[in-house]
Each structure stands twice: as structure tokens, then as C-alpha cells.
Backbone as CSV, one residue per row, in Angstrom:
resi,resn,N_x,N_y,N_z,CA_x,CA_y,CA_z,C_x,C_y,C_z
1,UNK,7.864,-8.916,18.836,7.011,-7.859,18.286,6.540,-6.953,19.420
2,UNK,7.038,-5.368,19.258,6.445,-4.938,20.569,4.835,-4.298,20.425
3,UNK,4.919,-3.250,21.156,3.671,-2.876,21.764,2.611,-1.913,19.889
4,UNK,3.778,-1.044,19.849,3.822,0.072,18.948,3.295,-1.262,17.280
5,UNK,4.106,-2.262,16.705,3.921,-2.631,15.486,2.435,-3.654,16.337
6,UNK,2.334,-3.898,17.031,0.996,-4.814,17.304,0.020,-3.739,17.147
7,UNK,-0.196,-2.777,17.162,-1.578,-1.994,17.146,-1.519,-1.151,15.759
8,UNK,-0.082,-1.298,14.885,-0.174,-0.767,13.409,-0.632,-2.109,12.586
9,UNK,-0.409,-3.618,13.154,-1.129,-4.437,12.430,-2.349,-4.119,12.869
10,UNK,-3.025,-4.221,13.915,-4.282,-4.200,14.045,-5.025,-3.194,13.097
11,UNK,-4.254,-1.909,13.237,-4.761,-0.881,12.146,-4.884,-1.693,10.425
12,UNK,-4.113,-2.488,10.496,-4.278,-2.981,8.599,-5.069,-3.828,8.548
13,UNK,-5.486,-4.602,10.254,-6.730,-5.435,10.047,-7.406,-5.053,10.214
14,UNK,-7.997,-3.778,10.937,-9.094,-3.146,10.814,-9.695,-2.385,8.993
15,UNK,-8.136,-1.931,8.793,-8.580,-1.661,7.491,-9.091,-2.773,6.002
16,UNK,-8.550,-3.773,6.642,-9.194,-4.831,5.790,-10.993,-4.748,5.881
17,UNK,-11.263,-5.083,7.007,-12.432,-5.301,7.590,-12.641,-3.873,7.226
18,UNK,-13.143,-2.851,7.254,-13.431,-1.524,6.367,-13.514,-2.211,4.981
19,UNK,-12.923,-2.239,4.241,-13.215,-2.814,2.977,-14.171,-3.534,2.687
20,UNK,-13.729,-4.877,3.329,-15.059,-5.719,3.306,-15.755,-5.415,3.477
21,UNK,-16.291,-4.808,4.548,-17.839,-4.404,5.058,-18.474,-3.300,4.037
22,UNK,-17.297,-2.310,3.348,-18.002,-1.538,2.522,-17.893,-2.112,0.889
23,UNK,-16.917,-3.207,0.692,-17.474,-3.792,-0.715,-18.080,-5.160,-0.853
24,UNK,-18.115,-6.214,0.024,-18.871,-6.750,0.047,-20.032,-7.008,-0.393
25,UNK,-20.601,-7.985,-1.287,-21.991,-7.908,-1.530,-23.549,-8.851,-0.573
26,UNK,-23.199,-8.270,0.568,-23.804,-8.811,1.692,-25.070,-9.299,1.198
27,UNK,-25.795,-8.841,-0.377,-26.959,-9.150,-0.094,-26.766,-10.363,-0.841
28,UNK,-25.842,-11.364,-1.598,-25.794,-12.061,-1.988,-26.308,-13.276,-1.127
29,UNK,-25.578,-13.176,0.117,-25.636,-14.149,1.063,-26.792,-13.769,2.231
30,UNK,-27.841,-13.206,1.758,-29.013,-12.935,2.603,-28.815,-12.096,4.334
31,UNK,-27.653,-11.329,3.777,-27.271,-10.801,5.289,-27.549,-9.096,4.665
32,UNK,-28.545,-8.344,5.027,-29.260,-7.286,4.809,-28.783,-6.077,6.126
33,UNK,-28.114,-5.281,5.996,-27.729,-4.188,7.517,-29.160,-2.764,7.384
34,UNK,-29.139,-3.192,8.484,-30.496,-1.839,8.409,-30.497,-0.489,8.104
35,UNK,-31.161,0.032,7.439,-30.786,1.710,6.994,-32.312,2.219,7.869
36,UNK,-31.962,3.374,8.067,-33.047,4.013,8.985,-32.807,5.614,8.564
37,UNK,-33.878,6.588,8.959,-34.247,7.765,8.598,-33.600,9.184,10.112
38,UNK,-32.681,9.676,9.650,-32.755,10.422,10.627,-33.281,11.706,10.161
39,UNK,-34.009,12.429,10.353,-34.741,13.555,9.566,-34.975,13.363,8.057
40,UNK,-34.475,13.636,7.399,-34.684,13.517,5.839,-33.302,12.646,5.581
41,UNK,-32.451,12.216,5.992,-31.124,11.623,5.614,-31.602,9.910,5.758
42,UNK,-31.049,9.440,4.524,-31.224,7.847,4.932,-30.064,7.111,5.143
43,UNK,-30.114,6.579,6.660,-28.988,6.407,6.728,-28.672,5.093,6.926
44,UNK,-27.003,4.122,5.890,-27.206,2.672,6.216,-26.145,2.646,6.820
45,UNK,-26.545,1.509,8.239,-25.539,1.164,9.663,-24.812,0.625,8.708
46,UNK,-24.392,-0.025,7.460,-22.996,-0.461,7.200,-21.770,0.811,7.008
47,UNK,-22.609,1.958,6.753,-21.028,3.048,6.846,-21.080,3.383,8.293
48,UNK,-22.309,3.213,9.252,-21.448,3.448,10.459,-20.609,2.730,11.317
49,UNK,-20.930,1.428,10.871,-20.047,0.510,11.490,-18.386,0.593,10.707
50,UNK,-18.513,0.999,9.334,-17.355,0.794,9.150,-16.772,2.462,9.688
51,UNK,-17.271,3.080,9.847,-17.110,4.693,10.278,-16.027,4.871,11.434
52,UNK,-17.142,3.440,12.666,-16.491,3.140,14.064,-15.084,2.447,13.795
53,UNK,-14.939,1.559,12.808,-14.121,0.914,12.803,-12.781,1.978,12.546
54,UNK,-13.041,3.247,11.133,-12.236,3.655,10.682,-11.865,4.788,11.906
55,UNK,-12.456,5.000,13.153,-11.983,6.372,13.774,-11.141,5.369,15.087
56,UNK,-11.487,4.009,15.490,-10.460,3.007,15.982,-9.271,3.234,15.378
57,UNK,-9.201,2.684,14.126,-8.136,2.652,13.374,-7.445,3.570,13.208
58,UNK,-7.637,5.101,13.141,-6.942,6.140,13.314,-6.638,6.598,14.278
59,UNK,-7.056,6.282,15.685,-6.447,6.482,17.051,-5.249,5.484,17.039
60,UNK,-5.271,4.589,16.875,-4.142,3.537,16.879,-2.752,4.434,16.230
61,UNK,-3.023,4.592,15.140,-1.986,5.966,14.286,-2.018,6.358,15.081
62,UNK,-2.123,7.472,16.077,-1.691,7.940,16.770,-0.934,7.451,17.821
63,UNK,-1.530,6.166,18.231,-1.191,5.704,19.390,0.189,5.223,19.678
64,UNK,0.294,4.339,18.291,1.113,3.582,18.478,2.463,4.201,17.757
65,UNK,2.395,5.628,17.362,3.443,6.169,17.371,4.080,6.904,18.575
66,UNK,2.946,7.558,19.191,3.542,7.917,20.583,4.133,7.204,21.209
67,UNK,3.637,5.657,21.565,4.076,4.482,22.427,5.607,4.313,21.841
68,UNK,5.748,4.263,20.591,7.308,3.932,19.963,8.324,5.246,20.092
69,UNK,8.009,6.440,20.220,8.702,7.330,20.238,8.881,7.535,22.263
70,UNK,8.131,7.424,22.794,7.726,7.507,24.348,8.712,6.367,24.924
71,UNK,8.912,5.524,24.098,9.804,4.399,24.866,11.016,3.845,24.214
72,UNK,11.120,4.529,22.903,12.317,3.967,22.571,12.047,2.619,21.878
73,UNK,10.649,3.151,20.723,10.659,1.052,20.713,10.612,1.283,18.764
74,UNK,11.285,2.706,18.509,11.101,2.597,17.080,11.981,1.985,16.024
75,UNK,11.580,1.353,15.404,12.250,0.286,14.842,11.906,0.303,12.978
76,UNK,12.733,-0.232,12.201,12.512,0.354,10.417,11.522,-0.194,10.457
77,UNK,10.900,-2.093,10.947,9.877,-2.681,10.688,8.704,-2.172,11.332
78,UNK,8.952,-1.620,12.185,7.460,-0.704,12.500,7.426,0.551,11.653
79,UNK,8.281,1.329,11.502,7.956,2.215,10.105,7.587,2.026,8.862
80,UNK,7.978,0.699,8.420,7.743,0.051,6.996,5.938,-0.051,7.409
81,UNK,5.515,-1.229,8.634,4.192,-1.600,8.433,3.391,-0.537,8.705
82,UNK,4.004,0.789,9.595,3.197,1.849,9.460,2.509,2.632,8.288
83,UNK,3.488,2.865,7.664,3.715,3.342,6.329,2.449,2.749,5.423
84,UNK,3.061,1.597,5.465,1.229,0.675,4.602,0.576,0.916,5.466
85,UNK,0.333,0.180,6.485,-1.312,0.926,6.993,-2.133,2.116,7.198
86,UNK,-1.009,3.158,7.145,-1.615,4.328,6.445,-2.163,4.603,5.243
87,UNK,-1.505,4.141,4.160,-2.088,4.121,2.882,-3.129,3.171,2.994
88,UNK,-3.055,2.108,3.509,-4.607,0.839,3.379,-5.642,1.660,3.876
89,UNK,-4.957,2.510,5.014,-6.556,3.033,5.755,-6.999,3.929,4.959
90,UNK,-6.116,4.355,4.876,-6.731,5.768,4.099,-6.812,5.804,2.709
91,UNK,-6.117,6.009,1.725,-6.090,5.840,0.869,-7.308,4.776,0.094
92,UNK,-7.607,3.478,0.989,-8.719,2.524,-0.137,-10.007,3.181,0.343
93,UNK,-10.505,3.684,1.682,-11.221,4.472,2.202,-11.868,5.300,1.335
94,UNK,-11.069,6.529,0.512,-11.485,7.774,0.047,-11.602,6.709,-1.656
95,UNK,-11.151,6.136,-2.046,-11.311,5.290,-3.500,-12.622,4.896,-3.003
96,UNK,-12.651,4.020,-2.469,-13.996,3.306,-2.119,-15.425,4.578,-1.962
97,UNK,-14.824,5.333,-1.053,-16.316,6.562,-0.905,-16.305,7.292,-2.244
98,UNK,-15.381,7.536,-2.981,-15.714,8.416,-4.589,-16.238,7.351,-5.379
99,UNK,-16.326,6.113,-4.976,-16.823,5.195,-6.393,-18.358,5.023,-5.882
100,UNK,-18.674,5.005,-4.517,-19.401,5.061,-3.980,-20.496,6.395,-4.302
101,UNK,-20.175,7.583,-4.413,-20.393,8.648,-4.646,-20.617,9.185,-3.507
102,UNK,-20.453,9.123,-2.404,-19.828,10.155,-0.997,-19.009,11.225,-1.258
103,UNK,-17.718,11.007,-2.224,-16.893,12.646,-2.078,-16.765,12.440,-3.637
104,UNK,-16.026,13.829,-4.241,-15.999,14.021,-5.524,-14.600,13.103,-5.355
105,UNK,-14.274,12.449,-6.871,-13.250,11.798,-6.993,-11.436,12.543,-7.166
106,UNK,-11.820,13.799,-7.635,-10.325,14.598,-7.546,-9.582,14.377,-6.137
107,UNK,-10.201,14.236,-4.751,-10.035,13.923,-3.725,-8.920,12.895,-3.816
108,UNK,-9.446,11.525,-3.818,-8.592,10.255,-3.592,-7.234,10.717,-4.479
109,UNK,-7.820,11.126,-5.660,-6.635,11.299,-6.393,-5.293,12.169,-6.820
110,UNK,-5.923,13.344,-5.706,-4.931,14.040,-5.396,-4.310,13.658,-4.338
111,UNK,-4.486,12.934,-3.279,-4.323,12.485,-2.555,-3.234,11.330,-2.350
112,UNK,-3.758,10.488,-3.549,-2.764,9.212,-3.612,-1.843,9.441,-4.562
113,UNK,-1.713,10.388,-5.377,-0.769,11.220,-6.318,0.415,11.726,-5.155
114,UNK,-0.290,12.610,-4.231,0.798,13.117,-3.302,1.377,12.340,-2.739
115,UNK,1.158,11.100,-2.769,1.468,9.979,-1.630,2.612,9.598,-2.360
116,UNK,2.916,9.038,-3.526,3.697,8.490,-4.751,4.852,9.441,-4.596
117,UNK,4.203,10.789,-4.859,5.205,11.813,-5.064,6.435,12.112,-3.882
118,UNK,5.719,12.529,-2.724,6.117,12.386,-1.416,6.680,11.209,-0.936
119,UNK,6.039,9.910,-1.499,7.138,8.715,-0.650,8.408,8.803,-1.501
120,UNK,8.383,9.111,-3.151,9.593,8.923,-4.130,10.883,9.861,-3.438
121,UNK,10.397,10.924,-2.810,11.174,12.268,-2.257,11.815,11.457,-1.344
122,UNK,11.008,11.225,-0.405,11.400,9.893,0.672,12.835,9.436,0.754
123,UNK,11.924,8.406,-0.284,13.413,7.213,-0.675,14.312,7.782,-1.074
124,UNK,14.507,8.888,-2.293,15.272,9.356,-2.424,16.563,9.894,-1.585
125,UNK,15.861,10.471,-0.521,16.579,11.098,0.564,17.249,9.920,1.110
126,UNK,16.327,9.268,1.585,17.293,7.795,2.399,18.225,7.403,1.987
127,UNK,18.022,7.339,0.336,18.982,6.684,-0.626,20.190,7.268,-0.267
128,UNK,20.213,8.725,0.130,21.529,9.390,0.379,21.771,9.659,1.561
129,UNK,20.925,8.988,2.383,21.598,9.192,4.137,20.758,10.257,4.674
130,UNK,19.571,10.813,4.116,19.212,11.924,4.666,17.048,11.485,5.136
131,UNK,17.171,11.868,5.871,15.691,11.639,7.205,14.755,12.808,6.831
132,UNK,13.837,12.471,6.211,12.721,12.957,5.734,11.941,13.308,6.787
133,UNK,11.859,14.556,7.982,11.126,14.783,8.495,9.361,14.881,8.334
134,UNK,8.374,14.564,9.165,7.074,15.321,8.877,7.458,16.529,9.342
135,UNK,6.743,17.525,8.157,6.462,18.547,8.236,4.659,19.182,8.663
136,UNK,4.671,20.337,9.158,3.431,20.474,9.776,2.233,20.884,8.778
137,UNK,2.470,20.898,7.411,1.387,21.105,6.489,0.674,19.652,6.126
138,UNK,1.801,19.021,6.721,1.110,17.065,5.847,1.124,16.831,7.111
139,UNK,1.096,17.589,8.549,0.437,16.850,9.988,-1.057,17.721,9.788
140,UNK,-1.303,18.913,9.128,-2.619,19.421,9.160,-3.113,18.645,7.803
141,UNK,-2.648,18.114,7.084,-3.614,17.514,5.950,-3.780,16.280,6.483
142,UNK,-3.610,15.289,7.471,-3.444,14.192,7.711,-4.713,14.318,9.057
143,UNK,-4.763,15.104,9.914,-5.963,15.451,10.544,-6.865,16.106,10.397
144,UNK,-7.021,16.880,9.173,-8.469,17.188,8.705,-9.117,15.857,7.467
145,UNK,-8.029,15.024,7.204,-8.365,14.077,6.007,-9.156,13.124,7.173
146,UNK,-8.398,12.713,8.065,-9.299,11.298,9.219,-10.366,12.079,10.040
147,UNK,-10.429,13.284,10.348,-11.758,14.157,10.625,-12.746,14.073,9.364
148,UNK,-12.917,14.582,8.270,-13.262,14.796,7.527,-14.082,13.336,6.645
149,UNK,-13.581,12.201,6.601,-13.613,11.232,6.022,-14.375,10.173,7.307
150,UNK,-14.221,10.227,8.211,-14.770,9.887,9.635,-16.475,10.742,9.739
151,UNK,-16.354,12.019,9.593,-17.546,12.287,8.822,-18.541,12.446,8.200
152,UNK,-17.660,12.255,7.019,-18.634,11.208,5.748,-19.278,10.129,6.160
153,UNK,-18.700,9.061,6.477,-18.657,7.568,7.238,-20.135,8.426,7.913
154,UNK,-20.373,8.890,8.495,-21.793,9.440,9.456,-22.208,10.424,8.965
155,UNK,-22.526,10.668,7.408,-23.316,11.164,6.747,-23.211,12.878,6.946
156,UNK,-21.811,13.217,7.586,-21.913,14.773,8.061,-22.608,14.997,9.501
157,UNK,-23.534,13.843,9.644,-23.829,14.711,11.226,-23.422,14.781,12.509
158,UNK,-23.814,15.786,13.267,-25.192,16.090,13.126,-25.085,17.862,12.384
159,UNK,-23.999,17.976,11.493,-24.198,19.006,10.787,-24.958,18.914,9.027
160,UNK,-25.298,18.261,8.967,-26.282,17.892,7.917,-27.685,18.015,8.133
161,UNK,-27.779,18.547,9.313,-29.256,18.439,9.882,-29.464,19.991,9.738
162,UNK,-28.490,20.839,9.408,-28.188,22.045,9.532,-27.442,22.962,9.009
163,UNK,-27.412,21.994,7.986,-27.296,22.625,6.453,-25.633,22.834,5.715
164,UNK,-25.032,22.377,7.297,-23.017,22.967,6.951,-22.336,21.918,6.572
165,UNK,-21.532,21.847,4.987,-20.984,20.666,4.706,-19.636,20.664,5.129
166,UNK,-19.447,20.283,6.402,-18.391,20.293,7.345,-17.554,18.956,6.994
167,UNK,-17.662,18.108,6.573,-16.925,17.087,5.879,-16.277,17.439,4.493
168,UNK,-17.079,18.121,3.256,-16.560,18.589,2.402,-15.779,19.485,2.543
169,UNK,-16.221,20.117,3.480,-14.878,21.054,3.866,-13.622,20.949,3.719
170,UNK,-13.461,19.939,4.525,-12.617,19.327,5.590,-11.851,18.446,4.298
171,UNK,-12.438,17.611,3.712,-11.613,17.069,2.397,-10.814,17.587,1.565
172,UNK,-11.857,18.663,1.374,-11.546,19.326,0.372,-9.876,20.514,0.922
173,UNK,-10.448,20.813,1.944,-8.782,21.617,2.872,-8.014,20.426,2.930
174,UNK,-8.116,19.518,3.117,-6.691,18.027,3.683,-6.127,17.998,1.964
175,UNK,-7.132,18.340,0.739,-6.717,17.740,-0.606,-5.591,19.009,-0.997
176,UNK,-6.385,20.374,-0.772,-5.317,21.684,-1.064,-4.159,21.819,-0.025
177,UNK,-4.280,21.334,1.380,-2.999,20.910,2.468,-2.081,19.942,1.281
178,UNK,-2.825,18.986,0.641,-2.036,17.898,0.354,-1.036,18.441,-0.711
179,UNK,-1.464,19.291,-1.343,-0.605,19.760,-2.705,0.385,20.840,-2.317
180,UNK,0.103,21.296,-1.277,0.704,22.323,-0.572,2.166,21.615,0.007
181,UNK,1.835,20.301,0.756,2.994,20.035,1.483,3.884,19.462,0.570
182,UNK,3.184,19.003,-0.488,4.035,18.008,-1.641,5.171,19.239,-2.061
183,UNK,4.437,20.438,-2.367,5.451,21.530,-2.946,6.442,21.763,-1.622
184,UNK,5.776,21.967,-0.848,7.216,22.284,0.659,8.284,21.111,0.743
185,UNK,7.388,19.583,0.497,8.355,18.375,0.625,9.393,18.606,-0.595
186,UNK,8.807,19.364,-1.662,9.839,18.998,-3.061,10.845,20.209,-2.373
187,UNK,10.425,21.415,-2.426,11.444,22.731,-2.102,12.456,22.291,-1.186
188,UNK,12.187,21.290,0.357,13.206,21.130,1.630,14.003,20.194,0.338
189,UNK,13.849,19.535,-0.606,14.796,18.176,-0.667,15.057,18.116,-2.080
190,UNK,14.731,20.162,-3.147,14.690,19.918,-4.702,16.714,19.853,-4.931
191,UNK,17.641,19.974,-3.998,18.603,20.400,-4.764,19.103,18.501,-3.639
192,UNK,18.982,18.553,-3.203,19.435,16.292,-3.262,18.696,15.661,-4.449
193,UNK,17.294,16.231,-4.499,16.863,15.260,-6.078,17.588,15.938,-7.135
194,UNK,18.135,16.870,-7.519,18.127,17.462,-9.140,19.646,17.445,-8.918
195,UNK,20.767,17.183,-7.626,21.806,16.670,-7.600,22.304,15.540,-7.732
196,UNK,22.505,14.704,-8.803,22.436,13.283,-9.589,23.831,13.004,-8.814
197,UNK,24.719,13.861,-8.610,26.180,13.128,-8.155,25.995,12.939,-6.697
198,UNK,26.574,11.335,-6.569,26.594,10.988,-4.609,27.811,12.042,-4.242
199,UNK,27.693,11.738,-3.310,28.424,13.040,-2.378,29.321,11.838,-1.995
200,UNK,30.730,11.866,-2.016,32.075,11.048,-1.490,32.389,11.501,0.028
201,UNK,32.404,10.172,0.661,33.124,11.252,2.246,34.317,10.367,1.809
């Protein structure tokens, strides 16, 4: 196991631990996390801890793709576990904060709609020998979504102190990025999907 799939597991165990910590019913078992006042905002250390955890976890995404592309260490099984731990991080993240009532719920769900849609394009392509590049509208929806949601996790500040909903923003642009790239992903790859016959060499 090299360098690159050891820090995309770590990312799915961090994203576990995100979960827990934000569904958990800590008070069952007499373990209480402190909420405190920063100006008028009340704020509880369990979303900042899971906040810290989730902006770890998204450096790793980064990381540990550079490390695999930088050395030659990319491999299908590190793309496969990448692949999920992107969706674990992200994806249960934005479910969890709309049930929560942190972001409006059209969010997650445009979101994990594009995900379905976009991986089906995917496979598709593979299915026929053909490499689904990232494109740069789903690299700008993919860094204003872990900005934006990292954010939230810290209540907006310290722009909440000052009136700018710089997280909603930011969601809300990664959710209209998201529908945007889905249409560019369908346009690069509509005549391999709506072409039903394999191609013979």
C-alpha cells in the first residue's frame, strides 16, 4: 500500500469520525462539548472540532493526489478508494448540515444528483475505453464546496460578525458550478452515450 491510498484511507477515517461526532448522541452517555458565545453567535466546539477534522481531510484530497501523480504511484485501487472518500467526505457532510439546518437542503441534493449523473457518464466512458478527464468547472465546484462547507463547520466566521454570508455564497456557487459541469460532462461524452453500437477495431 503506498504513500498516496494511505492518506485517502485516512481521509474515509476521518470522515467516519465527522459523522460520529456530528450524529452521535453524546448526551446519552453524559459526555456534554461546550458551546460558548462569540458576539451574538452561539457557538458548539462539536462543529468545530468536526470542522478541523473536515479541512484535514480535504488537504489529504489534495495531497495524496499530487503524491500519486508526482511519482508515478497511480494505481485503479487508489482511484476506486479515492472516489468513495470523496463522496463520504463530502457528500454525508452537506446531508448531515441540511438535516441539521446549517444550509438549505436543495444543496446536498443537487449535489449528490450530480454525483450519480457524472459518475454514470464515467463508467460509461470506461465501458468503451475512453478516460473521463476533470474538467475545470467541477475543479471550481469542488473548491468553493470544501471552502464553503469548512465555513459553515465555523459558523461563517469571522464574517458573520459582519454581516457577509460568505459560506452561503460559496455553496450556493459550488451547487450552480455543479449543474453547470454535469451539462459540460454530458455535452464532452453526449454522442458515446446516445451511441448504443460498440465501435469494432
Amino acid at each position: 500500500m503506498n504513500i498516496p491510498t494511505k492518506l485517502t484511507i485516512s481521509r474515509i477515517v476521518m470522515s467516519i469520525l465527522i459523522i460520529i461526532i456530528m450524529l452521535f448522541p453524546f448526551y446519552a452517555v453524559n459526555i456534554n462539548f461546550p458551546q460558548f458565545y462569540i458576539s451574538d453567535i452561539l457557538v458548539d466546539s462539536r462543529y468545530l472540532i468536526a470542522g478541523g477534522l473536515f479541512i484535514i481531510a480535504s488537504f489529504t484530497d489534495f495531497l495524496d493526489g499530487y503524491i500519486a501523480r508526482k511519482y508515478g504511484l497511480i494505481t485503479n485501487t487508489g482511484k476506486m478508494l479515492d472516489a468513495i472518500a470523496d463522496k463520504v467526505l463530502v457528500n454525508s457532510v452537506l446531508i448531515i448540515l441540511a438535516a441539521n439546518g446549517f444550509i438549505n437542503a436543495i444543496i446536498p441534493v443537487v449535489i449528490v444528483l450530480r454525483d450519480i449523473i457524472v459518475n454514470a457518464i464515467k463508467m460509461e466512458a470506461a465501458s468503451r475505453g475512453k478516460v473521463v478527464a476533470a474538467i475545470g468547472s467541477g475543479k471550481l465546484k469542488t473548491a468553493s464546496l470544501m471552502v464553503g462547507t469548512a465555513l459553515t463547520f465555523f459558523y461563517n466566521l469571522p464574517f458573520e460578525l459582519i454581516n457577509i454570508r460568505v459560506a452561503d455564497f460559496l455553496l450556493y456557487f459550488a451547487t450552480i458550478m455543479s449543474i453547470i459541469s454535469m451539462i459540460e460532462y454530458y455535452n464532452m461524452n453526449k454522442k458515446l452515450i446516445l451511441d448504443k453500437k460498440e465501435e469494432k477495431n
